[in-house]
Structures are given as structure tokens and as C-alpha cells.
GUFIVO-978248 format. One record per residue (C-alpha): residue number from 1; residue in one letter; x, y, z. Coordinates in Angstrom, 2 decimals. Layout:
residues N
NUM | a | X | Y | Z
...
end
This chain:
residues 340
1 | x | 15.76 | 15.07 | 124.07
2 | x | 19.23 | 14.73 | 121.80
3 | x | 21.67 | 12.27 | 122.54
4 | x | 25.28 | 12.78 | 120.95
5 | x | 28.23 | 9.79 | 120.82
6 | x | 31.42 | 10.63 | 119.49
7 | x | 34.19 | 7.96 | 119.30
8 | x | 37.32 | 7.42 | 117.41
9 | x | 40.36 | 5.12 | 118.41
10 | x | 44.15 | 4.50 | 116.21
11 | x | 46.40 | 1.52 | 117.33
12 | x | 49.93 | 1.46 | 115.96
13 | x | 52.59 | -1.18 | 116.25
14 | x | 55.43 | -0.24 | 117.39
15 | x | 56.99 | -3.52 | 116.72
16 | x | 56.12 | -6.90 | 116.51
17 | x | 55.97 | -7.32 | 120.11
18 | x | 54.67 | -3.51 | 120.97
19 | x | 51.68 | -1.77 | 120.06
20 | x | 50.18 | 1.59 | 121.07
21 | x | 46.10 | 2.38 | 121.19
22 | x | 44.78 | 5.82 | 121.46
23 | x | 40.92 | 6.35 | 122.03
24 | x | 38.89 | 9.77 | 122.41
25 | x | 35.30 | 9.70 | 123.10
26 | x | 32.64 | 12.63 | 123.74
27 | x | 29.03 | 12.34 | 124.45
28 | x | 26.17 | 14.99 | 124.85
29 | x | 23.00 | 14.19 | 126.34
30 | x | 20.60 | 17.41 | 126.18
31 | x | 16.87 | 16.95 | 127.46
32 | x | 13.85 | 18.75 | 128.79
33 | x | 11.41 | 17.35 | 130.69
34 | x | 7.77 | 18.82 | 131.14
35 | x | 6.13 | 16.68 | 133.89
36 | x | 2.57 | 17.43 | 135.86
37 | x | 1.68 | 14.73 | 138.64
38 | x | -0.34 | 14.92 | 142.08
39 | x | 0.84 | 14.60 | 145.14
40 | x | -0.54 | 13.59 | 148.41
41 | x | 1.55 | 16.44 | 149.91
42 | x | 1.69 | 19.61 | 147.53
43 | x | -1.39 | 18.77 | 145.13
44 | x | -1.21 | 18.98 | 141.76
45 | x | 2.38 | 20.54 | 140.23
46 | x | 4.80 | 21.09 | 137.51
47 | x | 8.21 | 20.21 | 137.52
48 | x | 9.85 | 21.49 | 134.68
49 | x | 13.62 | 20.48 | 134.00
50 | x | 16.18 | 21.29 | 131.75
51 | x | 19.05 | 18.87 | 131.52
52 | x | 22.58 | 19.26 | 129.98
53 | x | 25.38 | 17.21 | 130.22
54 | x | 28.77 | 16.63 | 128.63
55 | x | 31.52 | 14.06 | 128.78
56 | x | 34.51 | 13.90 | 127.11
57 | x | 37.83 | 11.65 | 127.20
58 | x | 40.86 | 10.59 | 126.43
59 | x | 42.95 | 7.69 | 126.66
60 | x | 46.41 | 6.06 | 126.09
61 | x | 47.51 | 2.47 | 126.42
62 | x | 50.91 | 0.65 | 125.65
63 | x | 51.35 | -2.48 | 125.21
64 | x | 53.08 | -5.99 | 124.41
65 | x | 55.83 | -8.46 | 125.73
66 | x | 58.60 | -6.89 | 127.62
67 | x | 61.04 | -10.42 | 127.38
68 | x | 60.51 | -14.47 | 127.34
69 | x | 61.17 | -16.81 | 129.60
70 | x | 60.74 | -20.63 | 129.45
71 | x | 57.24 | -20.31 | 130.66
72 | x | 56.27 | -17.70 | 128.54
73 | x | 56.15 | -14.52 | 127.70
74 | x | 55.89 | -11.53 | 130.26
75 | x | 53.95 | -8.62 | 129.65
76 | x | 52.84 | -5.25 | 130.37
77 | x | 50.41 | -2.72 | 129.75
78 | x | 50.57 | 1.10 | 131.04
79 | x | 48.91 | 4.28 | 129.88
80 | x | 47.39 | 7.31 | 131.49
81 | x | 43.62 | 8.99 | 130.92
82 | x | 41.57 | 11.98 | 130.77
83 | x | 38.08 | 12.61 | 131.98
84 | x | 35.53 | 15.76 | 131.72
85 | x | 32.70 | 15.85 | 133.06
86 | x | 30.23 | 18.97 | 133.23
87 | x | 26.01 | 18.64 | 133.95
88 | x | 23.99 | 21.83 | 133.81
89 | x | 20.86 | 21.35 | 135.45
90 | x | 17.43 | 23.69 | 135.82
91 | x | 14.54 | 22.84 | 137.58
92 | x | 11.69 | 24.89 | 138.09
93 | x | 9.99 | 23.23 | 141.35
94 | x | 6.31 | 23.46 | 142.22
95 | x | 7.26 | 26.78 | 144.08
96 | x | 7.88 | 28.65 | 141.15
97 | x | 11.18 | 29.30 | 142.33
98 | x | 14.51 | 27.71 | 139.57
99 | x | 16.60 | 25.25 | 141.32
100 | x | 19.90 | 25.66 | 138.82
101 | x | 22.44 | 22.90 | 139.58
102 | x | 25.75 | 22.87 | 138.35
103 | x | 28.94 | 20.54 | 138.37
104 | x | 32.13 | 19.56 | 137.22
105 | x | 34.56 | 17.12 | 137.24
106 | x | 38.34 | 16.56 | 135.78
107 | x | 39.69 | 12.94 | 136.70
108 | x | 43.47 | 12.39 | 135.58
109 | x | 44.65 | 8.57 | 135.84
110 | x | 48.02 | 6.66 | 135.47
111 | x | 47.77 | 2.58 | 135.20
112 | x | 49.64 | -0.21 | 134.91
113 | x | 49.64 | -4.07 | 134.59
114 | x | 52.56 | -6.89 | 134.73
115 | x | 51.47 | -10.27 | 134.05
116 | x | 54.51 | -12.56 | 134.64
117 | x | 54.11 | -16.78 | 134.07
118 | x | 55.83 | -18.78 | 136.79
119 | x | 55.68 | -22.53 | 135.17
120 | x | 54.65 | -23.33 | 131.35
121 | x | 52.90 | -25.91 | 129.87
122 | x | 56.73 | -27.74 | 129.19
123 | x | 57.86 | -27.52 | 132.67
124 | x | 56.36 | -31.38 | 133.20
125 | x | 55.98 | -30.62 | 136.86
126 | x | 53.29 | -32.50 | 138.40
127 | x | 50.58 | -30.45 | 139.47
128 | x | 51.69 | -27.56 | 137.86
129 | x | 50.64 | -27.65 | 134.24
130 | x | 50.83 | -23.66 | 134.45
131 | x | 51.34 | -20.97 | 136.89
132 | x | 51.34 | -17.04 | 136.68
133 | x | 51.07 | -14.04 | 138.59
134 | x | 49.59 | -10.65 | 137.81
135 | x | 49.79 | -7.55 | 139.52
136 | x | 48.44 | -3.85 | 138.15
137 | x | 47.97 | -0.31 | 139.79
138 | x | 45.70 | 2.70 | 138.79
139 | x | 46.60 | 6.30 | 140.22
140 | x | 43.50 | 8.64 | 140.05
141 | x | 43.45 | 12.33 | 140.93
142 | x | 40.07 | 14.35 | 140.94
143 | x | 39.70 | 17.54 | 140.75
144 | x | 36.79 | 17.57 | 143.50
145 | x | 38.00 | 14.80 | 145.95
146 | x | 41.84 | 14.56 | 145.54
147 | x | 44.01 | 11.52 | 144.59
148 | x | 43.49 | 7.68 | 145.42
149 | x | 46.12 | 5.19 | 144.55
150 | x | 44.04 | 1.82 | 143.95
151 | x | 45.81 | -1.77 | 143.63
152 | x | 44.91 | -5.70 | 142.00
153 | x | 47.13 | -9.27 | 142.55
154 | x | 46.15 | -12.36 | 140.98
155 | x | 46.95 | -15.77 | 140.44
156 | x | 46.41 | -18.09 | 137.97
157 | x | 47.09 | -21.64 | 138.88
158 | x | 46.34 | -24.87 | 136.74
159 | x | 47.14 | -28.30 | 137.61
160 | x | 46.14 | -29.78 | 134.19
161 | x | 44.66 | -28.61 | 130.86
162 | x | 41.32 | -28.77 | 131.99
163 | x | 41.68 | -27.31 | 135.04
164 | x | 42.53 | -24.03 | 136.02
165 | x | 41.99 | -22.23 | 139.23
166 | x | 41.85 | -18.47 | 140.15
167 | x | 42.07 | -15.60 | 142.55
168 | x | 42.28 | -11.94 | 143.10
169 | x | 42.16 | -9.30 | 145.25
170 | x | 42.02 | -5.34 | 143.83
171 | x | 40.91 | -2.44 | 145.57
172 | x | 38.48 | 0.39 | 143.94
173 | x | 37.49 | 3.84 | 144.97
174 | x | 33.95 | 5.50 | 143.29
175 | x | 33.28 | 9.08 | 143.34
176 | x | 29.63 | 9.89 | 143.72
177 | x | 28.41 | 10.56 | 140.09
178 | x | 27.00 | 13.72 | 138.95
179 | x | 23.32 | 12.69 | 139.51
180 | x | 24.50 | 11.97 | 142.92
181 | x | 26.41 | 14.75 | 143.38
182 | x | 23.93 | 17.13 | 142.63
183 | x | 20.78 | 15.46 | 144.31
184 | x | 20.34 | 18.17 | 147.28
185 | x | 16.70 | 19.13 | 147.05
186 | x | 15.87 | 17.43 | 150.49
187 | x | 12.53 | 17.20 | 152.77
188 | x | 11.32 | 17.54 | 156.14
189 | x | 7.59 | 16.34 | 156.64
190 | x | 5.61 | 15.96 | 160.25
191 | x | 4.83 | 12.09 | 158.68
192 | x | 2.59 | 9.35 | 160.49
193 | x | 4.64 | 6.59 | 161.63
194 | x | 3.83 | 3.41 | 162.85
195 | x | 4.49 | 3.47 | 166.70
196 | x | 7.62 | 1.99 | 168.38
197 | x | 5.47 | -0.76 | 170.11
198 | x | 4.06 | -1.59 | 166.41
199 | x | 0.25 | -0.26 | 167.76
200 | x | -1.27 | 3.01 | 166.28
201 | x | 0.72 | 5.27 | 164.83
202 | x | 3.09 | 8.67 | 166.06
203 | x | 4.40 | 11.82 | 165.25
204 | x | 7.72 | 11.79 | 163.70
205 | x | 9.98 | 13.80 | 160.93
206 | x | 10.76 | 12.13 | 158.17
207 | x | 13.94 | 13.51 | 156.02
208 | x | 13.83 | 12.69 | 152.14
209 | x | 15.69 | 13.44 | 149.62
210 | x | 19.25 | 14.76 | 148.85
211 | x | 22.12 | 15.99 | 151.80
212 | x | 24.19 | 18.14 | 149.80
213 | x | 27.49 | 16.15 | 150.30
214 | x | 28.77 | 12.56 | 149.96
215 | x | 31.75 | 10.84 | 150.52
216 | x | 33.37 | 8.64 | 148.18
217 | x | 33.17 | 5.26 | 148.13
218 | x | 35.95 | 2.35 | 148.56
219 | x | 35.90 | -1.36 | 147.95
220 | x | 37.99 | -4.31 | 148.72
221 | x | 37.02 | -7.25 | 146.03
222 | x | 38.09 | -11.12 | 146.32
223 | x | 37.26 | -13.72 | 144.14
224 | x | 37.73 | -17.36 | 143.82
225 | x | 37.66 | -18.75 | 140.28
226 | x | 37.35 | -22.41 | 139.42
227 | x | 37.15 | -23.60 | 135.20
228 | x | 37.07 | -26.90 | 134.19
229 | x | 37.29 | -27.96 | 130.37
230 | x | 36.32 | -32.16 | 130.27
231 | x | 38.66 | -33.80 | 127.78
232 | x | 35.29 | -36.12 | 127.57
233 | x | 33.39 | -33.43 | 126.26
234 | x | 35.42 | -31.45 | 123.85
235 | x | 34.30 | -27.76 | 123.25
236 | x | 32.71 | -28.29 | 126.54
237 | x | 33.32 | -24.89 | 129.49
238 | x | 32.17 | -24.96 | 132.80
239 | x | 33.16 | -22.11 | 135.31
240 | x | 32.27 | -21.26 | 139.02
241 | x | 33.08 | -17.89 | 140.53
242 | x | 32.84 | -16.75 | 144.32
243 | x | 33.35 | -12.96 | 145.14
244 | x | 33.47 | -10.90 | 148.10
245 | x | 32.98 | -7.00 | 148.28
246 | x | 33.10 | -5.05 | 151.47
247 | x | 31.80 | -1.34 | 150.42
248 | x | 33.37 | 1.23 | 152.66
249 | x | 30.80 | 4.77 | 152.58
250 | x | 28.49 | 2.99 | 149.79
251 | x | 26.72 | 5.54 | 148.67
252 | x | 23.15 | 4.08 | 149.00
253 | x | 19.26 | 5.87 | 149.56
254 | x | 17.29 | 3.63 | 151.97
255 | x | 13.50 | 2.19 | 151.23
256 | x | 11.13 | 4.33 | 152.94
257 | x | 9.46 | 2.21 | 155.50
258 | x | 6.65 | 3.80 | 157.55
259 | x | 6.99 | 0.99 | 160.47
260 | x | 10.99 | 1.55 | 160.84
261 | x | 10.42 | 2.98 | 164.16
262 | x | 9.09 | -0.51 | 165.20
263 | x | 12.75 | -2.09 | 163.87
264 | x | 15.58 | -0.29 | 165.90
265 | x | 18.20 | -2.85 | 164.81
266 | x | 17.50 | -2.33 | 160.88
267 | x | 16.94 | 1.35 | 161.36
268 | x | 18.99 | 2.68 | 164.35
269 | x | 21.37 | 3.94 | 162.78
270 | x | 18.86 | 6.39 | 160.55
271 | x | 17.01 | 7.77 | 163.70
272 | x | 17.46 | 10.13 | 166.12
273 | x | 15.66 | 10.64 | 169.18
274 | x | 14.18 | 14.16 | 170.66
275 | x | 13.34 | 15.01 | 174.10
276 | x | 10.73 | 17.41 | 174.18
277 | x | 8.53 | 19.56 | 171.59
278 | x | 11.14 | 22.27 | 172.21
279 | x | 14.15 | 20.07 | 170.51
280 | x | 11.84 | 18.99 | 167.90
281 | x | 11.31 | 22.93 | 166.82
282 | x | 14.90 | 23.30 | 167.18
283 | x | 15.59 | 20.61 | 164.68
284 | x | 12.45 | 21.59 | 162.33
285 | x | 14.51 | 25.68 | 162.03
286 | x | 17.52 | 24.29 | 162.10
287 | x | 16.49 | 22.04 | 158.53
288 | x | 14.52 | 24.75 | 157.36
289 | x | 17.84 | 27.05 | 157.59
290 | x | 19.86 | 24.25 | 156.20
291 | x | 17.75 | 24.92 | 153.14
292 | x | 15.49 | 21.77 | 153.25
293 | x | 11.80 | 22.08 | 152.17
294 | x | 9.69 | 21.77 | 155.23
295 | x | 5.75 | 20.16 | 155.15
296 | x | 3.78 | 19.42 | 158.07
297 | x | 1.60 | 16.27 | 156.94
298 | x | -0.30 | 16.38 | 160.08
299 | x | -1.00 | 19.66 | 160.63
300 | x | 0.34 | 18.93 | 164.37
301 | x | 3.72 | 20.54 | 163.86
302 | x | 6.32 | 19.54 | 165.88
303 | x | 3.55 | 18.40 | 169.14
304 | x | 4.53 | 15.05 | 170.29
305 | x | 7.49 | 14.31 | 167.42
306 | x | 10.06 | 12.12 | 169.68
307 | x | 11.85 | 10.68 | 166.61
308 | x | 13.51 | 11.85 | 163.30
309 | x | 13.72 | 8.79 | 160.77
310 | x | 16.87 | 9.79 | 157.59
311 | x | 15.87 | 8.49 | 154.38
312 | x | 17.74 | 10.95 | 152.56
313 | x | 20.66 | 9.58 | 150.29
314 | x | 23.76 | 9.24 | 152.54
315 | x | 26.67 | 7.06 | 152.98
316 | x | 26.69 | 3.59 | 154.47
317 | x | 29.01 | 2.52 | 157.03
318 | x | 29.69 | -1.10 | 155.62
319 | x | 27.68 | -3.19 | 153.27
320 | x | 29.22 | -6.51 | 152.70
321 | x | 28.53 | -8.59 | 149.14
322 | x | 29.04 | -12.26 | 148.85
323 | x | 27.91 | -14.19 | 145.91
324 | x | 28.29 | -17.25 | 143.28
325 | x | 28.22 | -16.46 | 139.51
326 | x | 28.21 | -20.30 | 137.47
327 | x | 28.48 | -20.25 | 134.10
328 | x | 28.73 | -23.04 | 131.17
329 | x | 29.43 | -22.82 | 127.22
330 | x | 29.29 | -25.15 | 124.70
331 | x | 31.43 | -24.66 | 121.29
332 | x | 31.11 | -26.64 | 118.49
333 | x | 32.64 | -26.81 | 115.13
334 | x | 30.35 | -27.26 | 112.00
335 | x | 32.32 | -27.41 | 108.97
336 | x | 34.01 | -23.27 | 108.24
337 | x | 31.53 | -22.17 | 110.91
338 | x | 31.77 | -22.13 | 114.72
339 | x | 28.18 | -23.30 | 116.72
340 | x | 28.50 | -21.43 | 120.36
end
């Protein structure tokens, strides 16, 4: 295994106010892996894969105070950015038979951010110690799933020096990443599953694996910031943080769960029913065709299969994400040193 990280950055000011970064990165990550294990399916087996994959970027970022006002100082921040990403992947599977994988992506981008300040600390307004506003946009265009145009408010509200409240709401789009995007070795097997009615078990094809094509994925993020800085206790932080995240086409793999058959409202969604032993054969040639790896764990083929369950990696409708995140520091000078 060799692992390669390149990085170099230059920042110039412009002015006093102004200042210009540029960064360039590239990494390398080159491995083989030589692995024998046992299965319960195929028996003993190597797996040998070859792994190489390259990243390189580029980036550009200007920035500083485009005027004052009597509350402060606005400012901005755009740039643009570069991203290239290749994998090269061979895997010899316990067929014999190499399974070479390639990809590659190019990701362009365009961002900004204005940060403007409403009230200042002078403004003697009750209330309203300070008050600002920030607003930023990132344009992205990929080379493999087209352009997205992503955007983030925020507000920054305090009604005394210690303190300060928050919000924001952005939007984000994910493309699946290369080990996603190339995961499309995928399974059929005749599997023993716990029966609908929970007793004995039944019959029914269980998909694993990879599904050769994913969607992107898009979130919408809130959050709800609270910070409070005791004059009491000086040096003293305290912070409290709600978010929200509602994932559009999350990209996720569900947990294999033998018994799903006996949970229709957790697993609905991932099942399918069949009619007959005829539609099950159908299904089994059509998968086969479709290039997925086909193993009859029972030995019963498709007799009596009424049900195929869909653990393969896919994309989730909605998954919704709520949380707290609470946080406290304590700072304390000691003399020319700082005790955090």
C-alpha cells in the first residue's frame, strides 16, 4: 500500500483590506489487497484487488472588506475550484474471472459569500447589541451528473455581550463517491427467511450488493444556535445547537435482517411480492441477465419464493435528522500563556 499527499497554498495581499489565497493539493492512494476467507455460500476463496486512485485540485479564494458602515465592516469572499478525480480498480473474484472498474470525475465550482452587519455594538439600541446577515452561493457542475446551484442565509442576532443567538438555512447536493459509484458487483441468493407470520421460515430472494447506478443526493439543513458568555464567569463559553436535515435520495445500504418479511412497515418499501414459481424464474433470468451473481442457498430454486427482499445499496426516499450538539469551554489566562 503507498499513500501520496501533495499540498502547497500562497496568499497575497492585495491591499490592506484584500487578500488573495491560492491552494493546490494532489493525493495518490495505490494498494493491493490479497485476502482468503470462507464463506457460508462459495467456500473457501480469494479475492484479490488492485486499487488505484488519484485526486487532484485546485482552488481560488478572494477576499476582504468591500466598504464600512457604522456597524461594521461588510465583507465578501468569492473564488472558483477544480476537482479530479480518477479510481482504477481490479478485482479478481472467486470465479477467476477480473472485475476491472473504472471512473472519473471533473467537478468545476463558483462560490460566494456576503456577510453584511445590520446594528453594531455603538448603536445603544436596546435589545440589539449586534445584528448581521449573511448570505453565500456555490455553483457546481460535474462532469457525470450536470450542474446544481446550492444556497445558505443566516442570521446572527445578539441582544447583549453575552448573548448571541443564531440561525441558518443552506442547501447541499452530494454526488455518490467513487467507492459508491463503482460498487456494482450485486447478488441474488434463494435465502431462508423468517416467515411473514414470524413462525418457521420461507423461501425468498435476497438482493445484495451494488445496483450499478445512484442518484445524487440533496439536503435542506436548519439550525438554531444559542451562546452565552456569563460576565460572572469570565473566560467562561457555553453553546447549544439544534439542527435539522431532511436527505432527499440519501444514498444509504440497509442492515440485512433475516425477519424483515415479518416487518412490512420498516421494510415495504424493499420488497416485492411474486405470484407464482413462474414470476419468481422470470425475476431470477431477468437478474442473472442484468449481470448479478446468482446462488441458490437452498437448493430449492425458485419453488415456493413469494417475496424478493433489496438490500442492495440504493437511494432513500427521505431520511429526516434532528439533533442537539451542547458544548462548553473554559479559557483562562496564566501569566504569557493561555489555559483552554
Amino acid at each position: 500500500s503507498r499513500l501520496l499527499n501533495l499540498s502547497a497554498g500562497l496568499q497575497y495581499a492585495i491591499s490592506s483590506d484584500w487578500s488573495i489565497q491560492f491552494d493546490a493539493q494532489f493525493s495518490e492512494h495505490v494498494a493491493q489487497q490479497d485476502k482468503w476467507f470462507t464463506s457460508n455460500l462459495f467456500g473457501e476463496q480469494l479475492e484479490i484487488t488492485d486499487v488505484s486512485f488519484q485526486e487532484r485540485s485546485l482552488s481560488l479564494t478572494v477576499n476582504g472588506d468591500v466598504f464600512q458602515t457604522s456597524a461594521g465592516d461588510v465583507r465578501a469572499a468569492f473564488g472558483a475550484s477544480y476537482l479530479d478525480q480518477d479510481l482504477n480498480q481490479d478485482i479478481v473474484q472467486r470465479t477467476g474471472a477480473p472485475n476491472d472498474q473504472t471512473f472519473g470525475r471533473q467537478i468545476k465550482a463558483v462560490f460566494g459569500e456576503l456577510y453584511v452587519p445590520l446594528i453594531g455594538d455603538g448603536a445603544n439600541v436596546p435589545l440589539l447589541h449586534s445584528l448581521g446577515l449573511s448570505a453565500a452561493v456555490r455553483y457546481d457542475d460535474y462532469s457525470d451528473f450536470g450542474s446544481t446551484t446550492n444556497p445558505r442565509v443566516g442570521v446572527h442576532w445578539s441582544p447583549s455581550p453575552q448573548i448571541s443567538f443564531r440561525a441558518t438555512y443552506g442547501e447541499s447536493f452530494r454526488a455518490p463517491n467513487p467507492v459508491e459509484a463503482t460498487l456494482t458487483d450485486a447478488f441474488l441468493i434463494v435465502y431462508p427467511a423468517v416467515a411473514p407470520n414470524g413462525v418457521g421460515i420461507t423461501p425468498a430472494l435476497v438482493q445484495t450488493g451494488g445496483r450499478g447506478s445512484l442518484d445524487p443526493e440533496t439536503a435542506r439543513i436548519t439550525t438554531l444556535g444559542l451562546e452565552y458568555e456569563p460576565e460572572f464567569a469570565r473566560g467562561l463559553s457555553l453553546s447549544a445547537t439544534y439542527y435539522s436535515i431532511r436527505y432527499q435520495d440519501r444514498i444509504v445500504t440497509p442492515t440485512f435482517d433475516p425477519s424483515a418479511l415479518t416487518s412490512l412497515d420498516v421494510y415495504g418499501s424493499l420488497i416485492t411480492f411474486l405470484s407464482s414459481d413462474d414470476e419468481a424464474q422470470q425475476f431470477i433470468d431477468a437478474a442473472i441477465a442484468a449481470g448479478q451473481q446468482y446462488v441458490d442457498f437452498l437448493g430449492s430454486g425458485p419453488a415456493g419464493v413469494r417475496h424478493v427482499i433489496d438490500f442492495r445499496q440504493q437511494n432513500a426516499l427521505v431520511v429526516k435528522q434532528e439533533g442537539f450538539d451542547v458544548a462548553a469551554a473554559f479559557k483562562k489566562h496564566l501569566g504569557p500563556g493561555t489555559f483552554f
